[in-house]
N, CA and C of each residue as an Amber inpcrd file, in Angstrom:
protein
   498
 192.1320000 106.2590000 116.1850000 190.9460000 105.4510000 116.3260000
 189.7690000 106.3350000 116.7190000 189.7950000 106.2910000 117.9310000
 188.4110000 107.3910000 118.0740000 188.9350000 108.5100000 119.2080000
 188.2010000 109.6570000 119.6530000 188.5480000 110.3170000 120.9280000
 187.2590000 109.9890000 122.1890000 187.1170000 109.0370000 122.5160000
 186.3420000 108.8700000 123.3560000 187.1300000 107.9010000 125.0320000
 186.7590000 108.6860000 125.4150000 187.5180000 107.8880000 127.1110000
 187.5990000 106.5830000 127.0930000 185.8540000 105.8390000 126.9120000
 186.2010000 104.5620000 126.9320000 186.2740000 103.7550000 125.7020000
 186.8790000 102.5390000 125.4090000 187.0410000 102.0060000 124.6300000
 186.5690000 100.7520000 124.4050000 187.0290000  99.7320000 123.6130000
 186.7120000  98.1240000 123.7400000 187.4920000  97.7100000 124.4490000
 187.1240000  96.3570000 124.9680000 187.8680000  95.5710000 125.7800000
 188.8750000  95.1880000 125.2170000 189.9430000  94.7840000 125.9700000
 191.0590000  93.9210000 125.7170000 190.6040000  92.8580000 124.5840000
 189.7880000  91.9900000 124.6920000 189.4100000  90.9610000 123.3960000
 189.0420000  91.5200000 122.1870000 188.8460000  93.0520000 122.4400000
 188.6140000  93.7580000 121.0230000 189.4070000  94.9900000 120.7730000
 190.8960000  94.6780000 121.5470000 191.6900000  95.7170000 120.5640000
 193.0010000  95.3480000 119.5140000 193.0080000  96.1250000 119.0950000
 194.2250000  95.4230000 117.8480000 195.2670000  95.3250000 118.3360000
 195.9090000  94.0550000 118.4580000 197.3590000  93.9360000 119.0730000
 198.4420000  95.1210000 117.9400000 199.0420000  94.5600000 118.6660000
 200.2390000  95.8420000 118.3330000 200.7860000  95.6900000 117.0710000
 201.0500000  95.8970000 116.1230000 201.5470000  95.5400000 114.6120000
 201.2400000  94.8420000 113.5160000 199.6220000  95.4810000 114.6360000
 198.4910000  94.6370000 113.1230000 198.5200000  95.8850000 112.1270000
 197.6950000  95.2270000 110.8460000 197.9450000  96.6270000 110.1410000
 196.5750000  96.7080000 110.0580000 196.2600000  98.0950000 109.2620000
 194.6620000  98.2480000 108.4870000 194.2860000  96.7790000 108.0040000
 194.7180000  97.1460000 106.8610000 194.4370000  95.9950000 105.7100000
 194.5110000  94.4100000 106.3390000 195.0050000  93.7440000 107.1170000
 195.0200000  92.4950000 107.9100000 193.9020000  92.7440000 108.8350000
 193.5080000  93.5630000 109.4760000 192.1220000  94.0600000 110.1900000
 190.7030000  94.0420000 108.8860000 190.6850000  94.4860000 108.0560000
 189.8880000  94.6850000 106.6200000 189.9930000  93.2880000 106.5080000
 191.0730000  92.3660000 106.2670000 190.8010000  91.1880000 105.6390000
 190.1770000  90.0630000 106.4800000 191.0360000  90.2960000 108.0270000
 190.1330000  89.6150000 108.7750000 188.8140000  89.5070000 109.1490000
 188.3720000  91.1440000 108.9660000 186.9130000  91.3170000 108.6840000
 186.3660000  90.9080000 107.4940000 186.6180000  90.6710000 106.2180000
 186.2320000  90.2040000 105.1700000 185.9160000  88.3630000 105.2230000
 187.2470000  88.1450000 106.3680000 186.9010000  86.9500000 106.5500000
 185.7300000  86.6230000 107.3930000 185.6660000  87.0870000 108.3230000
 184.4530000  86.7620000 109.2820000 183.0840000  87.2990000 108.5840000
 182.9720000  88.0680000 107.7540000 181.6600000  88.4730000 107.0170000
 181.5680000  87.2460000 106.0680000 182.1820000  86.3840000 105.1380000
 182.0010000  85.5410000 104.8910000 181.8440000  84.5050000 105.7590000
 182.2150000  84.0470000 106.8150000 181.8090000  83.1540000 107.6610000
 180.7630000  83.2950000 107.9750000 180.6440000  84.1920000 108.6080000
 178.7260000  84.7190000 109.0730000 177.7420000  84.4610000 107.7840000
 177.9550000  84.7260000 106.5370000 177.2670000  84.3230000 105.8790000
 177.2730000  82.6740000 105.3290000 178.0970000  82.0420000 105.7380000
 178.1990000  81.0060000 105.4530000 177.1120000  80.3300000 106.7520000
 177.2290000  80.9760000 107.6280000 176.5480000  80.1720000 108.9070000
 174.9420000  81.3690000 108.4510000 174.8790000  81.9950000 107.7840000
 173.0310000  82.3930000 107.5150000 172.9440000  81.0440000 106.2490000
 173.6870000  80.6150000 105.3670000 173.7800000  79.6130000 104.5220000
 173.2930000  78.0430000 105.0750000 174.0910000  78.1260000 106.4300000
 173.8000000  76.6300000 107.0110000 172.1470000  76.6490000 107.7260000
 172.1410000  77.3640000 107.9500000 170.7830000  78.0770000 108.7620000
 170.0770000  77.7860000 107.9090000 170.0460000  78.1030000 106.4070000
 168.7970000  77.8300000 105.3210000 169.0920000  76.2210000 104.8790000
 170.0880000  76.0000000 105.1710000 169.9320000  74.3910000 104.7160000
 169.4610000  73.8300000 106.1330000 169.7540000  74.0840000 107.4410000
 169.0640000  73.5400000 108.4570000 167.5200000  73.4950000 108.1970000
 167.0610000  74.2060000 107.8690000 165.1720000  74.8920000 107.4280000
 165.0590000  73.6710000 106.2980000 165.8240000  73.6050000 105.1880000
 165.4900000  72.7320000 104.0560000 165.1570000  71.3570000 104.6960000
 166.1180000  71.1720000 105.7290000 165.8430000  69.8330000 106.1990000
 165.2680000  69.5970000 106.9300000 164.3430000  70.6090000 107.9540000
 163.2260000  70.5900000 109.2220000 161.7710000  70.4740000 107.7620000
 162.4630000  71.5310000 107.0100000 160.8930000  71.3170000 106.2130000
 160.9350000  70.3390000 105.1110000 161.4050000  69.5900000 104.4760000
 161.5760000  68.4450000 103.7150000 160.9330000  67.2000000 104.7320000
 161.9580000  67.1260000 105.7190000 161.0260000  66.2770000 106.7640000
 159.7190000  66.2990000 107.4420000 159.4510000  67.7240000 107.3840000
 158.1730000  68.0620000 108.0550000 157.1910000  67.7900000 106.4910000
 157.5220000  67.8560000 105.3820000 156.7840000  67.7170000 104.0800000
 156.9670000  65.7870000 104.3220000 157.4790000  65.2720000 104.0760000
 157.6410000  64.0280000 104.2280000 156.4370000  62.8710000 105.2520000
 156.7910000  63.9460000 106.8620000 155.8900000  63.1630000 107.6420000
 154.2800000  63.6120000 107.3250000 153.7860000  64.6890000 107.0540000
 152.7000000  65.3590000 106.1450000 152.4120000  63.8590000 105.1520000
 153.1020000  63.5900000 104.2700000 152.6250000  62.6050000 103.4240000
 151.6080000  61.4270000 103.7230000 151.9870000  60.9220000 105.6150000
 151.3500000  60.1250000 106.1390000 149.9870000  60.4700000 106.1920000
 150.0370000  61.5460000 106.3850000 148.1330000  62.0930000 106.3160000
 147.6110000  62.1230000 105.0000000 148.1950000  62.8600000 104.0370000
 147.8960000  62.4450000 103.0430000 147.5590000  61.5670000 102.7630000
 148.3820000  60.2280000 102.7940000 148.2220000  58.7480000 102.5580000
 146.9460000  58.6790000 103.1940000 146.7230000  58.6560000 103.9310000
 145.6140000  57.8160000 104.9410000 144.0830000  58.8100000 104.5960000
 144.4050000  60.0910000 104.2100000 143.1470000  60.5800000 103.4580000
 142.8680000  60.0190000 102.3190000 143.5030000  59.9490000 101.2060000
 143.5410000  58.9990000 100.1840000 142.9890000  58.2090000 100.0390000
 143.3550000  57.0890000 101.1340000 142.5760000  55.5790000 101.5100000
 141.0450000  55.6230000 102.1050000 141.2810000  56.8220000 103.2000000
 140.0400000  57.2880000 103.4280000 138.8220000  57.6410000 102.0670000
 139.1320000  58.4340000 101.2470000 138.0840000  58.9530000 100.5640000
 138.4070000  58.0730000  99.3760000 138.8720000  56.5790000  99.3430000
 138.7660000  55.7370000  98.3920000 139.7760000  55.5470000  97.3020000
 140.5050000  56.1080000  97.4380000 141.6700000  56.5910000  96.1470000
 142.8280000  55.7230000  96.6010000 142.5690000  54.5970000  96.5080000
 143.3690000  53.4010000  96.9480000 144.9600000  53.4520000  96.1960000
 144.5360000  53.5400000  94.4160000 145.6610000  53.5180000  94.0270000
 146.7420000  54.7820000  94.0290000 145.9170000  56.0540000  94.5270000
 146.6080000  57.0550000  94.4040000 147.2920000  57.2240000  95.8860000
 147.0170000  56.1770000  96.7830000 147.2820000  56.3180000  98.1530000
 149.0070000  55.7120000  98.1730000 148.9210000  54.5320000  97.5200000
 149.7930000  53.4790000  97.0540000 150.8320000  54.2250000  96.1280000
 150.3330000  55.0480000  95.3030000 151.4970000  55.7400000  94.4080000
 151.6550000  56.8560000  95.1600000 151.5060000  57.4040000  96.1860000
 152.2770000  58.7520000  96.8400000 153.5360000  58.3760000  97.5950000
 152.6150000  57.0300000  98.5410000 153.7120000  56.5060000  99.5050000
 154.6050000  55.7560000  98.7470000 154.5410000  54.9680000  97.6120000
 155.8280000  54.1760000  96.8110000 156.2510000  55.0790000  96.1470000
 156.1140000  56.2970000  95.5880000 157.3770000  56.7950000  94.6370000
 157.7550000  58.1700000  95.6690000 156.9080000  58.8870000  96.9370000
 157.4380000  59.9230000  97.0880000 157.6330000  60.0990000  98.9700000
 156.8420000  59.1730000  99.5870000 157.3620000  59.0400000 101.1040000
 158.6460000  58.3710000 101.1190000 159.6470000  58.9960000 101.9690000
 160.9300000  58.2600000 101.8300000 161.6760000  58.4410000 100.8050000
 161.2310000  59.2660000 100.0590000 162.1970000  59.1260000  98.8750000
 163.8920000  60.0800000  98.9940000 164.6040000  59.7700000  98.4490000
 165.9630000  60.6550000  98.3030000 165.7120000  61.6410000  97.6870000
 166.2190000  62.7550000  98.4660000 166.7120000  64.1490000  97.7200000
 167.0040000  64.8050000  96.8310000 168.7200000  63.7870000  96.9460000
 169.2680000  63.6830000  95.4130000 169.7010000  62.1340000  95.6000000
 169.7260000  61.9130000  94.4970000 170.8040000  60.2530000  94.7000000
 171.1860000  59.9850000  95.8430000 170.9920000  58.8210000  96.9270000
 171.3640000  58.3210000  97.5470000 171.2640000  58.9440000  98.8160000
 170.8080000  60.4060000  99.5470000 170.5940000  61.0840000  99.7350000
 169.0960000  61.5830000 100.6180000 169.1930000  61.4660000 101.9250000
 168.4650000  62.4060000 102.7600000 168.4730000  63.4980000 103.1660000
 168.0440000  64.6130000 103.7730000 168.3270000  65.5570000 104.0910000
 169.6710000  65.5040000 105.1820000 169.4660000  64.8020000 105.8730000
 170.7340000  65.0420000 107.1650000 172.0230000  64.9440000 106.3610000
 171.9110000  63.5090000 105.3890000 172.9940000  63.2500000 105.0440000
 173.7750000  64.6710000 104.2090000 172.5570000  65.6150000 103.5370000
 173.4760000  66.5030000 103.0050000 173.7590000  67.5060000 104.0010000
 173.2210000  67.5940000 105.0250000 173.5360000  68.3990000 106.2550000
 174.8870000  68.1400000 106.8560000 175.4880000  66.6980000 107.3070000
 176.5120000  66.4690000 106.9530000 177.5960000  66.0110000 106.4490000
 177.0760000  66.2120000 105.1720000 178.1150000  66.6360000 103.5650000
 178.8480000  68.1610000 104.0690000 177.7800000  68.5350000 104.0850000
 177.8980000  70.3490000 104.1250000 179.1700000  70.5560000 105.2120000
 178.6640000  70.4560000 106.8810000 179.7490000  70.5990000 107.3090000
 181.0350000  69.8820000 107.7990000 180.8240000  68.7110000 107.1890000
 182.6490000  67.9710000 106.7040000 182.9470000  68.5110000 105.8140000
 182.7330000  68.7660000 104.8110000 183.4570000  69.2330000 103.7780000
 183.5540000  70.9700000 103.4020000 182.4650000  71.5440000 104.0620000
 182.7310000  72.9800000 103.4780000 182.5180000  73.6690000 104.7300000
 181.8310000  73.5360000 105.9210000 181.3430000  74.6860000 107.1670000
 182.1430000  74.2820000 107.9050000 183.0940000  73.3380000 108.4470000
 184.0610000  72.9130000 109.6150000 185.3510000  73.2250000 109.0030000
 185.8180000  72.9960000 107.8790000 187.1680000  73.2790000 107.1580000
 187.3860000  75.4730000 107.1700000 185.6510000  75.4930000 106.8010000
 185.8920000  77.1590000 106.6800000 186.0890000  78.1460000 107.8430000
 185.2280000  77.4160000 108.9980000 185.4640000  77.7400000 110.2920000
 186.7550000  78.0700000 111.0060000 187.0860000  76.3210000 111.0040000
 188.6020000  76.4090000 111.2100000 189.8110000  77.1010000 110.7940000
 189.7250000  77.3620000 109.3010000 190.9230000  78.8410000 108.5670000
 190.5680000  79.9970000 109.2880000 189.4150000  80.3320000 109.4620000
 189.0760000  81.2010000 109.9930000 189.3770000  81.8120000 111.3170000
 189.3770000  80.3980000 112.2160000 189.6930000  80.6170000 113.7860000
 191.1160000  80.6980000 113.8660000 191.9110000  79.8180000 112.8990000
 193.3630000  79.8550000 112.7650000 193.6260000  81.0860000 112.1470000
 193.8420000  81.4980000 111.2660000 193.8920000  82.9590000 110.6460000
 193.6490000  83.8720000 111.6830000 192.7360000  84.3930000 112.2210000
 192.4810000  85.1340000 113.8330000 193.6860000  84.9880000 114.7990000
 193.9090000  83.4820000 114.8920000 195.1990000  83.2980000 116.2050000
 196.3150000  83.5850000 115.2640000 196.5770000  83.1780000 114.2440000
 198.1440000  83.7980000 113.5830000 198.1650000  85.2780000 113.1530000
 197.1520000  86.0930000 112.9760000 197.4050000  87.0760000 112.3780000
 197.3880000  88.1220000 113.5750000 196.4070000  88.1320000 114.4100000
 195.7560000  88.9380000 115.4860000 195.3180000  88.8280000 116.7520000
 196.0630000  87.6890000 117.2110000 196.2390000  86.9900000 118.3410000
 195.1300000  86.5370000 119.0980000 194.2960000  86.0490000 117.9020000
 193.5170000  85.2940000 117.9750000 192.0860000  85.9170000 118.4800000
 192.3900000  87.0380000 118.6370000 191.1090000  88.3640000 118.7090000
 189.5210000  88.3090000 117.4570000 188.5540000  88.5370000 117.8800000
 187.8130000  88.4490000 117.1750000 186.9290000  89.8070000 117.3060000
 186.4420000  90.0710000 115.8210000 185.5920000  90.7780000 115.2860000
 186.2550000  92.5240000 115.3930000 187.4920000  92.4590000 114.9860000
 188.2460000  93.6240000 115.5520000 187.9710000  94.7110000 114.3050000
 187.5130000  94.1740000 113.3470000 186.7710000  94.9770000 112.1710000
 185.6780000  95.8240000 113.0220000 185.0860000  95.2270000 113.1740000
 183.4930000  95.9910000 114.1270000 183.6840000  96.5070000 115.0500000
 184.8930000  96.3560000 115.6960000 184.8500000  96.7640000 117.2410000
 185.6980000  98.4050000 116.7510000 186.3360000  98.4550000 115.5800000
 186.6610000  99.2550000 115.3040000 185.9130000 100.0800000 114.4480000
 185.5450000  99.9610000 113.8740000 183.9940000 100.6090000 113.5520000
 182.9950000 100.9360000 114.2070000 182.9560000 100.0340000 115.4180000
 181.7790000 101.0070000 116.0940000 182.3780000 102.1030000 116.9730000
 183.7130000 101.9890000 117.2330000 184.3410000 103.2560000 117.7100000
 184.4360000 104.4430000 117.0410000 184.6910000 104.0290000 115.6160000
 183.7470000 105.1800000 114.3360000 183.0910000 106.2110000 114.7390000
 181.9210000 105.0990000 114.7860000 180.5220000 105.6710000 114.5710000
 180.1900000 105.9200000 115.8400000 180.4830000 106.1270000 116.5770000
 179.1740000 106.4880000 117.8850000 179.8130000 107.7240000 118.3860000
 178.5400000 108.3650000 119.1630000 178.9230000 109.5580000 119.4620000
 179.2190000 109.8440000 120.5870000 180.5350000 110.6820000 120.8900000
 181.2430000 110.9380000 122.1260000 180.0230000 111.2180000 123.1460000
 179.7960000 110.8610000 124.2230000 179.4070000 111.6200000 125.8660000
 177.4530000 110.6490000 125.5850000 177.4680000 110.0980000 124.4470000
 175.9130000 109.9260000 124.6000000 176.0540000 108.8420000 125.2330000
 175.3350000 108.7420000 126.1850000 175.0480000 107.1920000 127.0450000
 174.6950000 105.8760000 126.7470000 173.7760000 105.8730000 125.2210000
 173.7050000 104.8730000 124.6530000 174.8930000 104.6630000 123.7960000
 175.7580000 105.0490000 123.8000000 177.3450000 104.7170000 122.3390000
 178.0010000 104.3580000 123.2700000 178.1450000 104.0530000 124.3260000
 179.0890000 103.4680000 124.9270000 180.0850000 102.1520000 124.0660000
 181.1470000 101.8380000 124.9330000 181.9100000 100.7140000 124.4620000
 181.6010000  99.5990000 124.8140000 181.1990000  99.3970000 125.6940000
 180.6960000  98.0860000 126.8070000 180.1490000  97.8010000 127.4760000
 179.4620000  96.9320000 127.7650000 178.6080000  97.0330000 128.9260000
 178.7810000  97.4780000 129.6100000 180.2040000  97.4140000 130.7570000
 180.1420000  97.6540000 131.9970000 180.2820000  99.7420000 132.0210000
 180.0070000 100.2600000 130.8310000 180.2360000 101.1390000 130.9940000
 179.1120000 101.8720000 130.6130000 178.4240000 101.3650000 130.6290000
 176.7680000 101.8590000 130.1250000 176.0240000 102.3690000 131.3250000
 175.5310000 103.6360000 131.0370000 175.0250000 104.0310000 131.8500000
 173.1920000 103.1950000 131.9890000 172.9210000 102.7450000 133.3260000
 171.8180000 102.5610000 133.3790000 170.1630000 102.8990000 132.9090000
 169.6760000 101.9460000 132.2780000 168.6030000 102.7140000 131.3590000
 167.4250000 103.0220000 132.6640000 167.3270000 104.5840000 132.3360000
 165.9060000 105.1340000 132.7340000 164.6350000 104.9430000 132.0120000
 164.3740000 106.2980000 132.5560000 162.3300000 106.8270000 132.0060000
 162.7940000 107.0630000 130.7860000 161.9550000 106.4980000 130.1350000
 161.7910000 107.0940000 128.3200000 161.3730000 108.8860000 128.8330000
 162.3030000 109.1600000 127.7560000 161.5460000 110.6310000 127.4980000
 160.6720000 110.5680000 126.2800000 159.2930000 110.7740000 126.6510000
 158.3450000 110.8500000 125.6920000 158.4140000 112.4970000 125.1890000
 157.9420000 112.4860000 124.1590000 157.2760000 113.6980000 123.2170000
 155.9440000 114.2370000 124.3820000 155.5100000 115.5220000 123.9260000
 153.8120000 115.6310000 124.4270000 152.8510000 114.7210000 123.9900000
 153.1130000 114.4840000 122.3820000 152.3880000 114.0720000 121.5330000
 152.1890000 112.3540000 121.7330000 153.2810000 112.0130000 122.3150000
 153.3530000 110.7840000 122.2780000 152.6320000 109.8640000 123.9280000
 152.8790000 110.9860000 124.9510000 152.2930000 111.4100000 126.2570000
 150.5330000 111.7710000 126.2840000 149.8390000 112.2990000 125.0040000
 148.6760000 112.5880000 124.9490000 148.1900000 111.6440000 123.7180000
 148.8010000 110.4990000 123.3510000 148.4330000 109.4900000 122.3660000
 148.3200000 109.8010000 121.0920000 148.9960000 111.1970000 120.5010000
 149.2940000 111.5610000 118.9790000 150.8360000 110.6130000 118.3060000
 151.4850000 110.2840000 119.0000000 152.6100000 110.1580000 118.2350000
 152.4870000 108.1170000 118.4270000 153.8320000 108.5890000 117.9070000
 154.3080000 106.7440000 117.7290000 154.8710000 106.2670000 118.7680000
């Protein structure tokens, strides 16, 4: 794994007779999850801003009426305030469509898969990778918090000390 003193915590090491490849897949799994939850995130937005476009209409409407445009006031609010999404259909309701049927089912394989394969450990892809990548004795690569050395004084440049640099 790596040669460095300290390591990850207990919640982030590989139980004993995991393999590579079940570590790889479990990470494959959780990278799809995570993107599934940046997925729900953009349908959360669809439905703050659909609604936020929706209650907008009311002003509209009432400018309309204001500057005389009676019938065009009447045809915004009857064919497009309130209206469905898709068929039958508000935003929430496809919000939850989404996670009964596809973000709670995917979750769950996910959290189960973790407890049967790897004792229920998470993100042991990354935790092993960042043992990779970081570099022995530097104070910022540490493993963990509690092993982080306390942040000091920036060391500035001259340049950056006499207002040339970034």
């Amino acid at each position: 794994m790596s040669t460095h003193h300290d390591g990850p915590d207990s919640a982030h090491r590989r139980p004993p007779g995991v393999s590579d490849t079940t570590v790889q897949a479990l990470g494959a799994l959780s990278k799809a999850l995570e993107t599934t939850e940046r997925a729900r995130g953009h349908l959360y937005s669809f439905h703050q801003l659909t609604g936020g476009a929706d209650f907008e209409l009311d002003r509209a409407v009432a400018l309309l009426r204001e500057a005389g445009h009676h019938e065009w006031a009447e045809r915004v609010q009857r064919e497009i305030l309130g209206r469905n999404v898709i068929p039958g259909h508000w935003t929430f309701q496809i919000v939850e469509a989404y996670n009964a049927t596809y973000y709670e089912p995917f979750r769950s394989v996910e959290e189960q898969a973790r407890r049967e394969l790897a004792d229920g450990k998470d993100h042991l892809y990354e935790a092993e990778l960042k043992e990779r990548r970081r570099t022995a004795g530097h104070p910022d690569h540490t493993a963990r918090p509690d092993t982080a050395a306390s942040p000091g004084p920036v060391d500035r440049t001259a340049d950056e000390r006499h207002g040339r640099g970034s």
